[in-house]
PAPA-656398 format. One record per residue: x, y, z of N, C-alpha, C in turn. Coordinates in steps of 0.2 Angstrom, whole numbers, padded with zeros to 4 digits, always signed. Layout:
residues N
XYZXYZXYZ;...
END
This chain:
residues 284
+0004-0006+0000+0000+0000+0000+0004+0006+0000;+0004+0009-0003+0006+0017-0006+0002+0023-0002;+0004+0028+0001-0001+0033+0003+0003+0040-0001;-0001+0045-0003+0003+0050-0005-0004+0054-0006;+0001+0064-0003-0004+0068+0001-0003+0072-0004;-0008+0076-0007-0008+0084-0012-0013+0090-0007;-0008+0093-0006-0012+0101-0004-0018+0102-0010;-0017+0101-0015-0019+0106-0020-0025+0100-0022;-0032+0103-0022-0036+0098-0026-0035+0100-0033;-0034+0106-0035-0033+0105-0045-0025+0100-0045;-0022+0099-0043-0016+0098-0043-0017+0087-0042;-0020+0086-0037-0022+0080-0034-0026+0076-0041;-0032+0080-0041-0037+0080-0051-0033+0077-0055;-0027+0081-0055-0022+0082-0063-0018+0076-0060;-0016+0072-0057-0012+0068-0052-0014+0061-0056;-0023+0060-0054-0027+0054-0054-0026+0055-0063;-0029+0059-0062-0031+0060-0071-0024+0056-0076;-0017+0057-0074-0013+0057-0079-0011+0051-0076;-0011+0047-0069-0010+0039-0067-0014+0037-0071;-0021+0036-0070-0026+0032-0074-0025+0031-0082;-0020+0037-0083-0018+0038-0093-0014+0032-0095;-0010+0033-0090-0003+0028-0090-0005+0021-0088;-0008+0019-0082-0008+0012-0082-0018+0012-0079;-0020+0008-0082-0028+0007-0079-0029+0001-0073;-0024-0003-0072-0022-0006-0067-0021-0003-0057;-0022+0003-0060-0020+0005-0051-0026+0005-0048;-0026+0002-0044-0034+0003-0040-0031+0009-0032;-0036+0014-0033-0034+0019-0029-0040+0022-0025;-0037+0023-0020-0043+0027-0014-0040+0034-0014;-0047+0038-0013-0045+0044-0010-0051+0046-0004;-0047+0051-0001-0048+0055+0007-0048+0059+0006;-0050+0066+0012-0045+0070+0013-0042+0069+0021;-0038+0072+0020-0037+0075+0028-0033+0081+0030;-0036+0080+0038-0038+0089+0040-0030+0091+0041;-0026+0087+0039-0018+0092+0042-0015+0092+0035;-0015+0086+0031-0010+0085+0023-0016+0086+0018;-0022+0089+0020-0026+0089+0013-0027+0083+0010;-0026+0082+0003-0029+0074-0003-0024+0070-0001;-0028+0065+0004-0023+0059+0005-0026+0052+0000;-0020+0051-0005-0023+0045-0009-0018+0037-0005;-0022+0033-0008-0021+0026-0005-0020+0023-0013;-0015+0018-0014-0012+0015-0020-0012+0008-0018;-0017+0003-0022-0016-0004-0021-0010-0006-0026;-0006-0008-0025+0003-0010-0032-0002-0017-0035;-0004-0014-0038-0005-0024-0040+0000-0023-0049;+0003-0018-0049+0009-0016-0054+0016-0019-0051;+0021-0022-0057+0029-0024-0053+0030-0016-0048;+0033-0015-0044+0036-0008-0040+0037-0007-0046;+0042-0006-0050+0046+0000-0055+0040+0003-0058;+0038+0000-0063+0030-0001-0067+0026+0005-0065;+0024+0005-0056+0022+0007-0052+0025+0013-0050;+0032+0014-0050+0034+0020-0048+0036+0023-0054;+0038+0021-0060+0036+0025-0068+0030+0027-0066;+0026+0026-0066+0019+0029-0067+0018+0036-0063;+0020+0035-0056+0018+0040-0051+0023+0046-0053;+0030+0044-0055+0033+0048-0055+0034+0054-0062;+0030+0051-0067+0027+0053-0073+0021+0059-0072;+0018+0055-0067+0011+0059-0068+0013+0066-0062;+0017+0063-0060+0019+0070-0054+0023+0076-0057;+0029+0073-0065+0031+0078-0066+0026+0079-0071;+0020+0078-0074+0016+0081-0076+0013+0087-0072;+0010+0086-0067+0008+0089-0062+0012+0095-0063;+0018+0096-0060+0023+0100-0059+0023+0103-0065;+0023+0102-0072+0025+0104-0077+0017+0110-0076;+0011+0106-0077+0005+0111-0077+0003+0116-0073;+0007+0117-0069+0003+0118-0059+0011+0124-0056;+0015+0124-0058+0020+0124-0053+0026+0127-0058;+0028+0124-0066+0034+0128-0066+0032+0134-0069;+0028+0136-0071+0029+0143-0074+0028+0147-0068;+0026+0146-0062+0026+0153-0056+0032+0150-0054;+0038+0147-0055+0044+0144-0053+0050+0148-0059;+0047+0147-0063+0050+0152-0070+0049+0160-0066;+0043+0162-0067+0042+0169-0065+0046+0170-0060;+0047+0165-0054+0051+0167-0047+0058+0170-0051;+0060+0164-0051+0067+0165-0054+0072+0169-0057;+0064+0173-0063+0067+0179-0066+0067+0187-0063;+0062+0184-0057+0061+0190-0052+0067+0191-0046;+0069+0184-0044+0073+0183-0038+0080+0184-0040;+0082+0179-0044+0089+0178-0045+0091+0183-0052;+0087+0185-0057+0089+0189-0061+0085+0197-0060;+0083+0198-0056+0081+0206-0051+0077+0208-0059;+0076+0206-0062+0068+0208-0069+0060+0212-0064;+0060+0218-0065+0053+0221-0064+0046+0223-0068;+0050+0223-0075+0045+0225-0080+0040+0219-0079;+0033+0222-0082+0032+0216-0081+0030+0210-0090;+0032+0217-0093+0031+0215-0100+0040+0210-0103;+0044+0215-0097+0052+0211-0100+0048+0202-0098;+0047+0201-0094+0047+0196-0088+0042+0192-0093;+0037+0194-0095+0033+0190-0098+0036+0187-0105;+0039+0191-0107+0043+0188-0113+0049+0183-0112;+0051+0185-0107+0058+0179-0104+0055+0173-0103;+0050+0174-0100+0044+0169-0098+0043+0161-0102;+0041+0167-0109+0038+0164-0115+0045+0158-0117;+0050+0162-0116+0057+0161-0119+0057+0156-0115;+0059+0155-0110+0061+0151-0105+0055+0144-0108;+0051+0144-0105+0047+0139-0108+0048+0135-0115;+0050+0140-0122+0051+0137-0127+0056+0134-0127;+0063+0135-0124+0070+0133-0121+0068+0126-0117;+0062+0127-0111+0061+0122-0109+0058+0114-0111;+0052+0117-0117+0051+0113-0120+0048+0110-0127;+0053+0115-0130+0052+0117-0139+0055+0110-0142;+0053+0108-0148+0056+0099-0149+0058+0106-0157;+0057+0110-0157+0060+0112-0164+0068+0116-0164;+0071+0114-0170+0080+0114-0172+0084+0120-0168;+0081+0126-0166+0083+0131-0163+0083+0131-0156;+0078+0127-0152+0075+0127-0146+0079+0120-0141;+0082+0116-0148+0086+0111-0145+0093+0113-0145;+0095+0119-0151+0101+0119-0150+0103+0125-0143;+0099+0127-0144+0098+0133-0135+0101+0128-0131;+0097+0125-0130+0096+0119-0122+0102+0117-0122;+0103+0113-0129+0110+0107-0126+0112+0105-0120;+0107+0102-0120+0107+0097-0112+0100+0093-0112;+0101+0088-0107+0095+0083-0107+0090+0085-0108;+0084+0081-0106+0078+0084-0108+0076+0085-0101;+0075+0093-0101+0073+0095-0093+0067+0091-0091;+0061+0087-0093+0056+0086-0092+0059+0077-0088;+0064+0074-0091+0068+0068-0089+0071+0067-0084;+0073+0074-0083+0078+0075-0076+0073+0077-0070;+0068+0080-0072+0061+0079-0068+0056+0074-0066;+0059+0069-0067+0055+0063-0067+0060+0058-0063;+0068+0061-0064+0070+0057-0061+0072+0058-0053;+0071+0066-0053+0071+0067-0047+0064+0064-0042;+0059+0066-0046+0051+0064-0041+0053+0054-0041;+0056+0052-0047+0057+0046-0045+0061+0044-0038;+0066+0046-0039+0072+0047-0033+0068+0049-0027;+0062+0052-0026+0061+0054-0019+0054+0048-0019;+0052+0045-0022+0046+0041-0020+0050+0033-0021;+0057+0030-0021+0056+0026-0020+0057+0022-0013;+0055+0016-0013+0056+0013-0007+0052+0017+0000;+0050+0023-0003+0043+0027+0002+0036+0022+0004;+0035+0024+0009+0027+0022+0009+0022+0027+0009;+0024+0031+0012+0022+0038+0012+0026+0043+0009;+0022+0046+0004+0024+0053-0001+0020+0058+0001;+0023+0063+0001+0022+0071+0000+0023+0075-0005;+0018+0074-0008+0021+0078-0015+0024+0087-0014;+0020+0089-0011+0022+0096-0008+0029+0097-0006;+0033+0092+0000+0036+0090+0003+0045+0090-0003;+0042+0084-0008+0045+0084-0014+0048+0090-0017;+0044+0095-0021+0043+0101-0023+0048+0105-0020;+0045+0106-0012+0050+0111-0010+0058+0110-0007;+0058+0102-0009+0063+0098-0004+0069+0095-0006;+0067+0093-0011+0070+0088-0017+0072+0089-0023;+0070+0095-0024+0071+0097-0033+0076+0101-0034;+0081+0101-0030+0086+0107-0030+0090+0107-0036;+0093+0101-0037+0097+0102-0045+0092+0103-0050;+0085+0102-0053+0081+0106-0055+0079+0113-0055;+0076+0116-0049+0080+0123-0050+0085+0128-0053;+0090+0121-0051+0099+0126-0053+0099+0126-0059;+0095+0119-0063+0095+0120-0069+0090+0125-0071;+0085+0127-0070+0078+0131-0072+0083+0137-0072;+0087+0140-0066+0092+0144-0067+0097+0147-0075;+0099+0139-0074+0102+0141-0082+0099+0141-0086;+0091+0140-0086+0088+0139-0093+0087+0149-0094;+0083+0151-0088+0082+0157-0089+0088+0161-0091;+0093+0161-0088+0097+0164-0091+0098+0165-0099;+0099+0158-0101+0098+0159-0109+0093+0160-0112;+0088+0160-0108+0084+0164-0110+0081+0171-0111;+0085+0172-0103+0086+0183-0107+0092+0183-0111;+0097+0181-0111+0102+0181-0119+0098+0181-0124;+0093+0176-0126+0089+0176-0132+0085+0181-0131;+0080+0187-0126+0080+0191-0124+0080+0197-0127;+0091+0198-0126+0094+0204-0125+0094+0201-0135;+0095+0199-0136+0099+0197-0146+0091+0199-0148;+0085+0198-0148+0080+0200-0148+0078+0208-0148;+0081+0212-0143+0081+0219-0142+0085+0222-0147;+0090+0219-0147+0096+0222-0150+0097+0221-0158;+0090+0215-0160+0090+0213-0169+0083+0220-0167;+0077+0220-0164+0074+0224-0166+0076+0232-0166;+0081+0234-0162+0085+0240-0163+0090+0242-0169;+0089+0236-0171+0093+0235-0178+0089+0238-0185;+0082+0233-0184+0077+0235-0186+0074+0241-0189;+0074+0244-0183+0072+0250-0182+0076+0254-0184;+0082+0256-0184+0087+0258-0189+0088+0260-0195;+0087+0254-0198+0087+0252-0205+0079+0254-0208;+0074+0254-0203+0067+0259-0206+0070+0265-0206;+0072+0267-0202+0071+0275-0200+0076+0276-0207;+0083+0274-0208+0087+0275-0213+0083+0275-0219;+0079+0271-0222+0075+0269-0227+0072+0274-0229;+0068+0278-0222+0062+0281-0223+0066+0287-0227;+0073+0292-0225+0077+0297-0227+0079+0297-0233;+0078+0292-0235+0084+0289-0243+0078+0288-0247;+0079+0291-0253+0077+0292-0259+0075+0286-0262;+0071+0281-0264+0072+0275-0268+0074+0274-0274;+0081+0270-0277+0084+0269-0284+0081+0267-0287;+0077+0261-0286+0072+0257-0289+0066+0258-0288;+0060+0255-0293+0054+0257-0292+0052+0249-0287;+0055+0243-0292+0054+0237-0289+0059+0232-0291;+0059+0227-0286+0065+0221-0288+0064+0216-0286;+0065+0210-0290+0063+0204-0287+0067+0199-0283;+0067+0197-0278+0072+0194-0274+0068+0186-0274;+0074+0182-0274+0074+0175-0274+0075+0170-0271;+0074+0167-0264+0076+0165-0257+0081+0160-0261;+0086+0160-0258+0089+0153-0256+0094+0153-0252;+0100+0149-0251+0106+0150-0248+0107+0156-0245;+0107+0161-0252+0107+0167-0253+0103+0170-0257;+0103+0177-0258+0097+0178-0262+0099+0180-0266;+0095+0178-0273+0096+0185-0279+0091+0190-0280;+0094+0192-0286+0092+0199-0284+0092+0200-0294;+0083+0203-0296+0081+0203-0303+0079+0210-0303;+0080+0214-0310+0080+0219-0310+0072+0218-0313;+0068+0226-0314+0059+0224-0317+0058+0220-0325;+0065+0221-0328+0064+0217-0335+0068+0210-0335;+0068+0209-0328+0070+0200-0327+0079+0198-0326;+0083+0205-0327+0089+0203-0329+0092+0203-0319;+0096+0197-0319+0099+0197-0314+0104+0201-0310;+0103+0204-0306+0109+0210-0302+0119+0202-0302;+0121+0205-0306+0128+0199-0304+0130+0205-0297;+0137+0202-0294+0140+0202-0288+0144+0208-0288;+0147+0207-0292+0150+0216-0293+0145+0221-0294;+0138+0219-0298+0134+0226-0298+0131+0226-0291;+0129+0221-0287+0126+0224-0282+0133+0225-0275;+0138+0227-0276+0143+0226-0272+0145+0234-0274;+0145+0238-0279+0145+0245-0283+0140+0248-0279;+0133+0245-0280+0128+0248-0278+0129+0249-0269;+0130+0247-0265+0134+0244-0258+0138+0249-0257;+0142+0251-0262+0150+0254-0259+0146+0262-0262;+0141+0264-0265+0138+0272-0265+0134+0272-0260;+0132+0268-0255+0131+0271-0246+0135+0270-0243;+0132+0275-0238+0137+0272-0232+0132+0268-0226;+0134+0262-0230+0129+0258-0227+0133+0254-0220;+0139+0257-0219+0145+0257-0210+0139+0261-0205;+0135+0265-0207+0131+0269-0203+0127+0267-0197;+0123+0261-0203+0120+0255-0200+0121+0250-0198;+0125+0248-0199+0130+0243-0195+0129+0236-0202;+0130+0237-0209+0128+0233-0210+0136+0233-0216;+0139+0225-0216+0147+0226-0218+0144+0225-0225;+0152+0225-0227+0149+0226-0236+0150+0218-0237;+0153+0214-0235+0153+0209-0237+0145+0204-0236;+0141+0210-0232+0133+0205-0231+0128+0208-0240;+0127+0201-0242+0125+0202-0247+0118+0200-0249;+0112+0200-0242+0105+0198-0243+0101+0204-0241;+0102+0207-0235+0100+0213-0233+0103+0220-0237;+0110+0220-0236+0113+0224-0238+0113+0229-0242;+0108+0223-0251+0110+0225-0257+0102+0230-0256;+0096+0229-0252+0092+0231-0253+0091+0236-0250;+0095+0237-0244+0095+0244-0242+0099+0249-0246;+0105+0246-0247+0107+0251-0252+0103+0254-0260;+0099+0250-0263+0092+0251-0267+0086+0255-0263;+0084+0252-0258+0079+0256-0256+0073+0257-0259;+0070+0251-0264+0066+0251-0268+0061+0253-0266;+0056+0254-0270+0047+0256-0268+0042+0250-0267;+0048+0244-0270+0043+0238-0269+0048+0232-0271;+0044+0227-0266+0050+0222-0265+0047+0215-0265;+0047+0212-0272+0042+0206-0275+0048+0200-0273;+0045+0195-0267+0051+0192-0265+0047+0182-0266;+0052+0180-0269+0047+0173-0271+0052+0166-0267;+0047+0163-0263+0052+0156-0262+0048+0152-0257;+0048+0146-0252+0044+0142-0250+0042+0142-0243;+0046+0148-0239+0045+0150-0233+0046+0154-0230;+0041+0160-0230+0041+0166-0228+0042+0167-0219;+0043+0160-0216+0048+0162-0209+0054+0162-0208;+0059+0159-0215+0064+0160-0214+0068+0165-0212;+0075+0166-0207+0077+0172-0205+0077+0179-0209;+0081+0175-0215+0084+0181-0219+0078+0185-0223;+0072+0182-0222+0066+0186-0227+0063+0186-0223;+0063+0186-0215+0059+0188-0210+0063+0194-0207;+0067+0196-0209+0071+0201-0208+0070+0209-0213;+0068+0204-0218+0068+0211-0225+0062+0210-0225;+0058+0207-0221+0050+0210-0222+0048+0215-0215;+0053+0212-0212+0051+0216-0204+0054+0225-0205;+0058+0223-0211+0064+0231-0210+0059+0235-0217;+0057+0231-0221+0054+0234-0227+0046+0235-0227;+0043+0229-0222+0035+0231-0221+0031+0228-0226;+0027+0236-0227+0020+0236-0234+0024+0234-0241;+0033+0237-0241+0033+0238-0248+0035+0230-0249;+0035+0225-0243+0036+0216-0247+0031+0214-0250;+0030+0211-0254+0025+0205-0256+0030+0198-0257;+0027+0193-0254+0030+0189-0253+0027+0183-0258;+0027+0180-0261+0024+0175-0267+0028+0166-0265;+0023+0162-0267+0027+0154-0268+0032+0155-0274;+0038+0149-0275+0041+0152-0278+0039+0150-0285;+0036+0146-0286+0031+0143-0296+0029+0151-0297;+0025+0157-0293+0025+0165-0296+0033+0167-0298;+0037+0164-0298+0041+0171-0299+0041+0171-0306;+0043+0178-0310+0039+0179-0316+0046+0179-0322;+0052+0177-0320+0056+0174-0326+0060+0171-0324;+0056+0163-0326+0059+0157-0327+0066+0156-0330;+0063+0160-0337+0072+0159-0340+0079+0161-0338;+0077+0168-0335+0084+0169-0329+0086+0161-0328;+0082+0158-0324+0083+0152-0320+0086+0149-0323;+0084+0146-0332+0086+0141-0335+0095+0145-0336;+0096+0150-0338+0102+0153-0340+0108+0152-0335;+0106+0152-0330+0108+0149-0323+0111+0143-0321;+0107+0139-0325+0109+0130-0325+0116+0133-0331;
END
């Protein structure tokens, strides 16, 4: 027999709920009582391990739903002294994607286990060989290398933050500059890849030397942008009045960049729209 106590009835709810998900085998009682709140009673008729996977799964689900984001919040409050409360909520957001984004960018953040594994080994490490658990107890008692780790998550998480701040002051920048400047072009068509190119209105290709000419008559060192960047660069120094841009995903950095800096004047099209093929074929 297993006994284990949650202060929290949403917390207890979300307990039962994700044990019964994992095994339908547990046959379980619940109480309450007047000093530890939700006292549940566990028949093992599971092997122990079988039985202690389960519990210590559905605890760190609990904890993941109930408990880390006011732990997050603390964190960025306590140990990194954050007041805003607009900074704090963005660190927040970060933090969490850091903590649990399964996409290419949000892994290579982390480079480290999987924080949600390391929190299952710890609630596992404190419920074995128990007969009596305290989930609360746990939490505040038990999880310290957790913490330390939520520590360095947040961390990198206001470094993604501060490069955030400091791309949108870039940003902005490069509006403000755009707005003073004169446009060369009326329109040009740019064409995602590696890198981009760059089509004049009658289809003919910008080569590397014209758009490097073009580049060396700004002073585009103003705006922090070197001559040797050849995606952003060439279109700030055009300054078109329209920016016809064609390729298969408009989240891409480099073209989520020159639609954040260029705005109304992009139009962004699949790439089968772009409207001279033959360029292409001359290419090959």
């Amino acid at each position: 027999m297993l006994e284990i106590y949650f202060e929290s009835d949403k917390e207890v709810i979300r307990f039962c709920e994700q044990l019964f998900s994992y095994n339908k085998q547990i046959e379980l009682h619940w109480k309450t009582n007047k000093d530890w709140g939700n006292h549940l009673q566990l028949e093992n008729r599971l092997a122990e391990n079988g039985l202690i996977e389960a519990i210590a799964q559905s605890m760190t689900d609990v904890f993941i739903a109930h408990r880390l984001r006011n732990m997050i919040q603390s964190t960025i409050k306590r140990i990194y002294y954050y007041t805003n409360s607009d900074e704090i909520e963005r660190i927040l957001d970060l933090t969490e994607w850091i903590f649990a984004g399964e996409d290419a960018d949000s892994l290579r953040v982390r480079s480290t286990e999987d924080p949600s594994q390391m929190l299952k080994s710890l609630f596992s490490a404190s419920i074995k060989k128990e007969t009596t658990i305290h989930y609360d107890s746990i939490v505040q008692f038990r999880l310290k290398d957790f913490r330390d780790q939520l520590v360095h998550y947040v961390g990198l998480a206001i470094d993604e933050f501060k490069r955030e701040e400091d791309h949108q002051a870039f940003v902005n920048m490069l509006r403000e500059y755009i707005v003073k400047k004169d446009p060369s072009f009326d329109t040009i068509h740019v064409l995602q890849g590696d890198a981009f190119t760059f089509y004049r209105q009658n289809g003919k290709q910008f080569s590397k030397m014209e758009l490097r000419r073009l580049m060396k008559s700004e002073p585009l060192y103003i705006v922090g942008l070197d001559e040797d960047e050849l995606n952003l660069a060439p279109l700030v120094a055009m300054a078109p009045k329209k920016i016809k841009m064609y390729g298969d995903d408009p989240s891409e950095p480099k073209t989520l960049t020159v639609i954040n800096v260029f705005q109304e004047k992009v139009d962004f099209k699949a790439h089968h729209h772009f409207p001279f093929p033959h360029s292409l074929k001359k290419q090959k």
